[in-house]
C-alpha positions as CSV (number, residue, x, y, z in Angstrom):
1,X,13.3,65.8,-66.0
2,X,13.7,62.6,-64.4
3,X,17.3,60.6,-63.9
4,X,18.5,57.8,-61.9
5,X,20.0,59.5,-58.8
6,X,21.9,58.3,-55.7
7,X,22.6,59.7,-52.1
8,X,25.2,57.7,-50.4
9,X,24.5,60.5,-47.9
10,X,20.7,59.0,-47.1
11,X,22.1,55.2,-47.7
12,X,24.8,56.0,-44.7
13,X,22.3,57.8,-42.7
14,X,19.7,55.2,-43.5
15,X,22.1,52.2,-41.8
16,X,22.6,54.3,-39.2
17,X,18.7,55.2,-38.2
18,X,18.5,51.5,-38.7
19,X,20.9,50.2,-36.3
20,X,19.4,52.7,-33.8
21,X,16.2,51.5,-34.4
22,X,17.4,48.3,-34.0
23,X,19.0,48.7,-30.3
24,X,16.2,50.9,-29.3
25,X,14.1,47.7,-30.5
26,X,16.5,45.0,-28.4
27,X,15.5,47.0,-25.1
28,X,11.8,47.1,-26.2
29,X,12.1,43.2,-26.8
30,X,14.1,42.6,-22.9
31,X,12.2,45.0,-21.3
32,X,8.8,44.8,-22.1
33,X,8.1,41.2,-24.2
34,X,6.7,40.0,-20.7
35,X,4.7,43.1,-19.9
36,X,3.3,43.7,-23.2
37,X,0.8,41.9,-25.6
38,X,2.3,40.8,-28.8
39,X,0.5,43.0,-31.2
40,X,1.6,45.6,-29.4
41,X,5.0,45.1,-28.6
42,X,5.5,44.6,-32.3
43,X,3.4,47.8,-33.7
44,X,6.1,50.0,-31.2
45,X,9.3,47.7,-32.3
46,X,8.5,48.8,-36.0
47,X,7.0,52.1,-35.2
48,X,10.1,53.1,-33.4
49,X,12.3,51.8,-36.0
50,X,10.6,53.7,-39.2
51,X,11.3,56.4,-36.9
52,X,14.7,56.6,-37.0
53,X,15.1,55.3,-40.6
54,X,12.9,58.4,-41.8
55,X,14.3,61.0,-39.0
56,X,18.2,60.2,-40.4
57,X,16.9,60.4,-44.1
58,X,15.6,63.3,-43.8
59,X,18.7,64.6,-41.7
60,X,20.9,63.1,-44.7
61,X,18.5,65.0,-47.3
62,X,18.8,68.6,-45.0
63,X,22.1,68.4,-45.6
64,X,22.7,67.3,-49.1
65,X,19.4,67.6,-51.0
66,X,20.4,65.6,-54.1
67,X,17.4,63.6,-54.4
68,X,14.5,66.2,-53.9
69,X,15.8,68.9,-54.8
70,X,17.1,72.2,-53.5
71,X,13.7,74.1,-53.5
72,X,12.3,71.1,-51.3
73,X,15.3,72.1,-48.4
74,X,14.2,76.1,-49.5
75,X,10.5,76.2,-49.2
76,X,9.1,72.9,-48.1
77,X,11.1,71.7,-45.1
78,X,8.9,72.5,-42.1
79,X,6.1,70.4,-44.0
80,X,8.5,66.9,-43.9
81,X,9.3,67.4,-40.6
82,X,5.4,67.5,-40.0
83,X,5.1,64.4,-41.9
84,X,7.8,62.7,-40.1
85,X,6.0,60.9,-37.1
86,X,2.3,60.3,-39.3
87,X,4.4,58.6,-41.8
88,X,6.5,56.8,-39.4
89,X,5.9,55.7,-36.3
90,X,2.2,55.9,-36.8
91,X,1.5,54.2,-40.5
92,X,3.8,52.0,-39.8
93,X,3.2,51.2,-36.5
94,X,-0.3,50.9,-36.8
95,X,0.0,48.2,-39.7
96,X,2.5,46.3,-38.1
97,X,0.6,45.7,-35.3
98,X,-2.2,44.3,-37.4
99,X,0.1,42.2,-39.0
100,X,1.4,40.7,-36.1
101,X,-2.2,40.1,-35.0
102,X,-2.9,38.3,-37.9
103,X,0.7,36.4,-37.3
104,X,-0.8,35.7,-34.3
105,X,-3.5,34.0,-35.1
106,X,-4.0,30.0,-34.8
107,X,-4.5,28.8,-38.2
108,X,-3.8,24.8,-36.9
109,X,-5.9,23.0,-34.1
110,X,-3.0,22.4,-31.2
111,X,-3.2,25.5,-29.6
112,X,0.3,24.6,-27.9
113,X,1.4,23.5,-23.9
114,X,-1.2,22.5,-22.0
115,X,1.5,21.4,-19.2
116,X,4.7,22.9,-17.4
117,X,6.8,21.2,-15.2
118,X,9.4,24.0,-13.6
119,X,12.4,22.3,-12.5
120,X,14.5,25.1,-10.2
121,X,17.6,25.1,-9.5
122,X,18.2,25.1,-5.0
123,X,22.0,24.7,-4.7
124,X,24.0,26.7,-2.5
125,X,25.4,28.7,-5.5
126,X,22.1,29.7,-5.6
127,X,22.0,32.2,-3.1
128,X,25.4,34.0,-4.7
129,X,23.1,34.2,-7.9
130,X,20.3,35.0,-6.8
131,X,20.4,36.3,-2.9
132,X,16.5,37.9,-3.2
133,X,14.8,34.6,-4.0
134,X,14.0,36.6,-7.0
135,X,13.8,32.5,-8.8
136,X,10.6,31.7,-6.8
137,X,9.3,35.0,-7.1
138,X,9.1,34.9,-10.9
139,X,8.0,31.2,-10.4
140,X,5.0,32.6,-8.6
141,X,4.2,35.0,-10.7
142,X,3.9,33.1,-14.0
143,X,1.7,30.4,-12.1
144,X,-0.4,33.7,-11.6
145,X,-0.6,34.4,-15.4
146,X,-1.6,30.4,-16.4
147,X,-4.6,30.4,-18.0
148,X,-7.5,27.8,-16.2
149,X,-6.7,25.4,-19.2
150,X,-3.1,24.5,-18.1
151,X,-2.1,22.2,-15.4
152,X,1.6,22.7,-13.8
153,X,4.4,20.8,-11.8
154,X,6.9,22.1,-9.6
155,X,10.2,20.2,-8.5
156,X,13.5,21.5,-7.2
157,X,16.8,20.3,-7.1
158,X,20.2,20.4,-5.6
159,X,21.8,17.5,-4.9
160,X,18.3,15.7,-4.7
161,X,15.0,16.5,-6.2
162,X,12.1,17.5,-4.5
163,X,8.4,17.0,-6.0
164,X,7.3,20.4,-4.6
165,X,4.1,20.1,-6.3
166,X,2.8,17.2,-8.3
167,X,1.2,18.1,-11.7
168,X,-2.2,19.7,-11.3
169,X,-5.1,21.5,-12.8
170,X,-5.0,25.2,-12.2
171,X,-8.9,25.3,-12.8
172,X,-9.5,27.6,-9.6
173,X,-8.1,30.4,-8.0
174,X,-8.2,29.0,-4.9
175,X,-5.4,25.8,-6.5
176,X,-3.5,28.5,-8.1
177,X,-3.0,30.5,-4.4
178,X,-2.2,27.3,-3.1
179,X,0.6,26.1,-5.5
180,X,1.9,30.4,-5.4
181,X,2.2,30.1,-1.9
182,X,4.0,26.7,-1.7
183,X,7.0,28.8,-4.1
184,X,7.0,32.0,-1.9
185,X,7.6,30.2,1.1
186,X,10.1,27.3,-0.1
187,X,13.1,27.7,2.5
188,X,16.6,28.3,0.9
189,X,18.5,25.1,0.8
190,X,22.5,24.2,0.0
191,X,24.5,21.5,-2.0
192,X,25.4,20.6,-5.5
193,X,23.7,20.6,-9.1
194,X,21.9,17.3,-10.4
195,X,20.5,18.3,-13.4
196,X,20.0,15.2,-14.5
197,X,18.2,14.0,-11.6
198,X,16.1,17.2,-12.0
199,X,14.8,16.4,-16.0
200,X,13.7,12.5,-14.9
201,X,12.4,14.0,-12.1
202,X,9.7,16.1,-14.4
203,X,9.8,14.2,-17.1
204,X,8.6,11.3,-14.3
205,X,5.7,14.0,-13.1
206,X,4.4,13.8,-16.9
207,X,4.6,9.8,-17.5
208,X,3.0,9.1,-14.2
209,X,0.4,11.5,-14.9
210,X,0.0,10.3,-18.3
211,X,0.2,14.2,-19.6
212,X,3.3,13.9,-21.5
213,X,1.9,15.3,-25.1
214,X,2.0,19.0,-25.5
215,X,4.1,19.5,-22.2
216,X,6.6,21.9,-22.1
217,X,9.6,21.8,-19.5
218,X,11.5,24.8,-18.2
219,X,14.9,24.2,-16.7
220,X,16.4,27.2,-14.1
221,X,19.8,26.4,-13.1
222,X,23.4,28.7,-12.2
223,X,25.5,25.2,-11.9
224,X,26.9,22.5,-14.5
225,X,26.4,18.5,-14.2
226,X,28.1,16.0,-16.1
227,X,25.8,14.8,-18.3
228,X,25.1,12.3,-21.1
229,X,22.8,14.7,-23.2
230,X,21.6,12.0,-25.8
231,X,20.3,9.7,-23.1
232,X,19.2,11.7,-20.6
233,X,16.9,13.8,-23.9
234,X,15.9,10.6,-25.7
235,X,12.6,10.6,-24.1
236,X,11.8,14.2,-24.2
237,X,12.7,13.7,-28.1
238,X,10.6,10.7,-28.6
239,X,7.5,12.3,-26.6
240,X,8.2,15.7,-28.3
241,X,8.5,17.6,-24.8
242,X,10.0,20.9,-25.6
243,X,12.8,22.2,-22.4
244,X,13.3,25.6,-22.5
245,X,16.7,26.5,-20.2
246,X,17.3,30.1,-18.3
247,X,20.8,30.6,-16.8
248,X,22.7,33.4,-15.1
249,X,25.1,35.2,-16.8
250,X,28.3,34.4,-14.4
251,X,27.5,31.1,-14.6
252,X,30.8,28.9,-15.8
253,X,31.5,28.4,-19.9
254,X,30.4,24.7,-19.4
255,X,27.3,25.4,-17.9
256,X,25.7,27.9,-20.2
257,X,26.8,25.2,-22.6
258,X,24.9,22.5,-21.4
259,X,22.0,24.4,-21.1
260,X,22.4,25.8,-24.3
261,X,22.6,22.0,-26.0
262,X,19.4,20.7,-23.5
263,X,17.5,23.9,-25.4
264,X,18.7,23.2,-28.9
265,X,18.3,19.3,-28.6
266,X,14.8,19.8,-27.6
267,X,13.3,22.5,-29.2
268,X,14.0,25.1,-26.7
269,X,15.2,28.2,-26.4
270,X,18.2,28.9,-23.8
271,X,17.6,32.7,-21.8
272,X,20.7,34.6,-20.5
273,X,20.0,35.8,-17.2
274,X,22.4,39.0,-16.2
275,X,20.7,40.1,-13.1
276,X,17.9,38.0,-11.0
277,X,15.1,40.4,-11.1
278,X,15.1,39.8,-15.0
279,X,13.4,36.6,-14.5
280,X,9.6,37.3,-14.4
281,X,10.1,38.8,-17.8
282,X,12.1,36.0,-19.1
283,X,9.3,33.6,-17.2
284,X,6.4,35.4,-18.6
285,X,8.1,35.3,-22.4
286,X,8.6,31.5,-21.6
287,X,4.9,30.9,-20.6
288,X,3.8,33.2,-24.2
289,X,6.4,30.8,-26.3
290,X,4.4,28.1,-24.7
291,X,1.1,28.9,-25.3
292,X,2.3,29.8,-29.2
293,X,2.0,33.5,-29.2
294,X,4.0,33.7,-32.2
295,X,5.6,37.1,-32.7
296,X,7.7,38.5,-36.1
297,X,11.2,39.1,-34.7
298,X,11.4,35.8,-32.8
299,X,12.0,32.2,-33.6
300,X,8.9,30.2,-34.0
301,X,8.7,27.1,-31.7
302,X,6.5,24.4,-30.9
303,X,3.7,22.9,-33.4
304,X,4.1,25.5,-35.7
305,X,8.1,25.9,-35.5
306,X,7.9,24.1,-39.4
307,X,5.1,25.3,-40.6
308,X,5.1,26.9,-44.1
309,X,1.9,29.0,-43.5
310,X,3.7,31.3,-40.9
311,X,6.7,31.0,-42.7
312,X,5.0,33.0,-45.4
313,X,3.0,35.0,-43.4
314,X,5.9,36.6,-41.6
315,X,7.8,37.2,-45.1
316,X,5.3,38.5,-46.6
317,X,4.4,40.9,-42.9
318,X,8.0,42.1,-43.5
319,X,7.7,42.7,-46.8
320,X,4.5,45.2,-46.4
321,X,6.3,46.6,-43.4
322,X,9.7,47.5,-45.7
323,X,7.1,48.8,-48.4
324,X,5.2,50.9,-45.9
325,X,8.7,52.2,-44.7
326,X,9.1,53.5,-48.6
327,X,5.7,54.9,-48.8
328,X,6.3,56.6,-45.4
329,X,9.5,58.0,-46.7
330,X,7.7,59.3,-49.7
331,X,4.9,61.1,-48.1
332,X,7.9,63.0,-45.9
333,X,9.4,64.4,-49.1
334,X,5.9,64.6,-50.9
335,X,7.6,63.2,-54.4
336,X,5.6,60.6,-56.7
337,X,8.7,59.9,-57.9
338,X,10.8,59.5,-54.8
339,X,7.9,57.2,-53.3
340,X,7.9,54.9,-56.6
341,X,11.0,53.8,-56.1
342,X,11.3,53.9,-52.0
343,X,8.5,51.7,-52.3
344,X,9.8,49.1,-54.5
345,X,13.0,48.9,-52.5
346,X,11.0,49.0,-49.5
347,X,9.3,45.9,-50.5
348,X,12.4,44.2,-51.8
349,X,14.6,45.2,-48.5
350,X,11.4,43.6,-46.7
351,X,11.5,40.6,-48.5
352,X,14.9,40.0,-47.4
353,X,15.0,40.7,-44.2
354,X,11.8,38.7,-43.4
355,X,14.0,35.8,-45.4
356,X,16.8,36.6,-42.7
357,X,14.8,36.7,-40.1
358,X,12.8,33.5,-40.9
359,X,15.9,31.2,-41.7
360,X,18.2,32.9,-39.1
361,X,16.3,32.7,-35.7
362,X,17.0,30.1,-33.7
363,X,17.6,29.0,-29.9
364,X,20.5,31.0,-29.4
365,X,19.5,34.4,-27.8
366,X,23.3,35.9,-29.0
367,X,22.9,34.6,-32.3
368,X,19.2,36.1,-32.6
369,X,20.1,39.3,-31.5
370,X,23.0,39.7,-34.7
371,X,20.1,38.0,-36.9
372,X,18.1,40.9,-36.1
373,X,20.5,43.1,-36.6
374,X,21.7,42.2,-40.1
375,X,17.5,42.2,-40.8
376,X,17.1,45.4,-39.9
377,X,20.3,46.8,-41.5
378,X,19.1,44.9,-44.7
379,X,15.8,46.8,-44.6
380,X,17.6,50.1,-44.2
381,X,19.6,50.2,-46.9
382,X,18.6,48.5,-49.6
383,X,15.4,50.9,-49.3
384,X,18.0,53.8,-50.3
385,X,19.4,52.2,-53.3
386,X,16.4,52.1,-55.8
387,X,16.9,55.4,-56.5
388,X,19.4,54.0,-58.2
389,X,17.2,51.8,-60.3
390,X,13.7,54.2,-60.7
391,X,14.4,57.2,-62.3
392,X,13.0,60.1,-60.0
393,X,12.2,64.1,-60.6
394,X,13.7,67.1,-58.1
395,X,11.4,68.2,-56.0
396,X,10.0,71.7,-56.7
397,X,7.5,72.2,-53.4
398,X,5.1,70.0,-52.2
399,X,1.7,69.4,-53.5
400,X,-0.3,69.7,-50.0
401,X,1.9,73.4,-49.8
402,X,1.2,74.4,-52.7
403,X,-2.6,73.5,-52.8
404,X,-2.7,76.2,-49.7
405,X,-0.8,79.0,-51.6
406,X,-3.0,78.6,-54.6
407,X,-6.0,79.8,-52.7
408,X,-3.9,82.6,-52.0
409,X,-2.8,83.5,-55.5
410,X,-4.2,84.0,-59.2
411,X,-4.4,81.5,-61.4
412,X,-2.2,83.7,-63.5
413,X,0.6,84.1,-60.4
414,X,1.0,80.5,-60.1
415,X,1.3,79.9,-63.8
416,X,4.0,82.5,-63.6
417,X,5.7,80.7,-60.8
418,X,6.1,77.3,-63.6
419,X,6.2,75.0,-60.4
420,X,6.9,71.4,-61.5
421,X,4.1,69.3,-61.1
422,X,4.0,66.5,-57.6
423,X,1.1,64.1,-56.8
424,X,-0.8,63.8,-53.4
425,X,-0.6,60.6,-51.6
């Protein structure tokens, strides 16, 4: 008979495989969202995290088996656990990549940054922060992975700016050696932090070449300048020229500040820096956010930072991803009536974290990282309420078991056994 059940066992678990899943998905993001194509990177974030969302609810239903039943836990374990990682990080794995393909996709005709202007940071603090050159390094290598299409401009800056290479065409390989090798051999240099010197000094590269639409600007610096932000970002406003700003973590309260508000007022997105070899990643997700690769668990910038179509498009990615996550739980217990309503609450759970997730990001990488979480928590509980709501049946075996023991039995045996009856899916 069927009754409206609840486990606060599974709801507790739930959170809990969710805020794994979620931490586990923070490393995947800093580790490998420079080194990894989108589609991927977002078919292993979700795959990982429907992992530990079904691995704790099926922990919570081992122990207590209130929802499926105490013949399920008897007879039918070792078939969930088998079901587990299919269900899980496969199913849902799989489809989230495909969704984040489609996410992907350019549905409008600017097809983002065409230029870059790097403006790095050359003070003397510089070699405290960053005593491997690691700075030019990653510099380097994100000239490497420009596509043919895009044109770049290098200047650095202490006290003084330096045009260290004038905006230009990377249509060759032999023009992209050329401006790698002017980075790797750039001599360390001393002195102070102009940072307003250094965002005339590009925005000048982009005037005097006449380039300035769809330019994108990214600032490097460990230091702090007095500076009068609305002036000195009026004309990257008014030309739309987005500056995205990376700074190291022992940097001073006022200087991540500054860079924070140069970001924000433009369009940007500020980076944290804790150690200097982190910056080809951070470079290489800069480059990406450029070009437009949109992806599902980050904030959406340039042309398409407004737009309504991938507004709904990453709601309604969520929301297949929450109601995969309830069809996934249902295939592990093997109950039509468990899956009914994990599906349903999967949906709705995915409906509202893709809402949080969509209205939350922004250019703050702190403030991102707790948006994420409270998505991800959202999807994991809410999912374990509906039993709540849908009224569901014990579990008395599962349907793929029992289809084997039939060909093992008479017809008359198994009507003796009076097993209650559960659906394949």
């Amino acid at each position: 008979m069927s009754q409206r059940k609840l486990s606060l066992l599974m709801v507790v678990c739930s959170l809990v495989g969710g805020v794994i899943g979620f931490f586990v998905g923070e490393v995947i993001l800093e580790r490998l969202a420079g080194e990894m194509a989108h589609w991927l990177l977002i078919g292993l974030y979700f795959g990982q995290y429907a992992f530990f969302v079904g691995l704790m609810c099926l922990l919570a239903e081992m122990i207590s088996p209130r929802l499926n039943g105490l013949g399920w836990k008897q007879r039918y374990l070792g078939f969930s656990w088998k079901m587990l990682v299919p269900s899980t990080f496969v199913m849902v794995g799989v489809v989230a990549m495909l969704l984040q393909l489609l996410y992907g996709s350019s549905f409008q005709v600017s097809s983002g940054a065409n230029n870059i202007v790097m403006l790095l940071d050359t003070s003397g603090s510089m070699q405290q922060s960053d005593p491997d050159n690691q700075l030019f390094k990653a510099a380097a290598d994100m000239v490497q992975k420009m596509d043919s299409d895009m044109k770049i401009a290098v200047v650095t800056f202490n006290d003084q700016t330096q045009v260290l290479q004038p905006l230009v065409a990377l249509s060759s390989q032999a023009t992209k050696d050329d401006v790698v090798q002017k980075l790797l051999n750039f001599p360390r240099t001393d002195g102070g932090t102009s940072i307003d010197l250094a965002l005339k000094a590009g925005l000048d590269q982009l005037l005097a070449a006449q380039q300035v639409e769809n330019s994108t600007v990214v600032l490097m610096s460990d230091g702090y300048t007095s500076l009068d932000i609305p002036a000195a970002l009026a004309p990257f406003k008014q030309h739309q020229v987005i500056v995205h700003t990376v700074g190291m973590s022992q940097m001073d309260a006022d200087g991540t500040r500054l860079l924070e508000q140069i970001a924000a007022e433009t369009g940007g997105r500020y980076f944290n820096v804790e150690h200097a070899d982190e910056m080809t990643g951070i470079f290489g997700q800069i480059y990406d956010m450029s070009r437009q690769d949109r992806n599902l668990v980050l904030e959406r910038t340039g042309a398409t930072a407004q737009s309504t179509v991938y507004a709904i498009l990453r709601v309604v990615s969520l929301l297949i991803i929450g109601g995969l996550l309830g069809l996934a739980l249902g295939l592990i217990f093997d109950n039509r009536h468990l899956a009914k309503s994990f599906i349903i609450g999967g949906a709705v759970s995915g409906l509202l974290a893709g809402l949080v997730l969509e209205m939350g990001l922004s250019s703050i990488y702190l403030l991102d990282v707790v948006v994420r979480l409270i998505a991800c928590a959202v999807l994991a509980v809410i999912l374990t309420l509906f039993t709540l709501f849908i009224p569901a049946a014990a579990s008395g075996g599962s349907s793929f078991q029992r289809r084997r023991m039939a060909t093992q039995q008479s017809p008359r045996a198994l009507g003796a056994r009076g097993e209650s009856k559960r659906f394949d899916l």
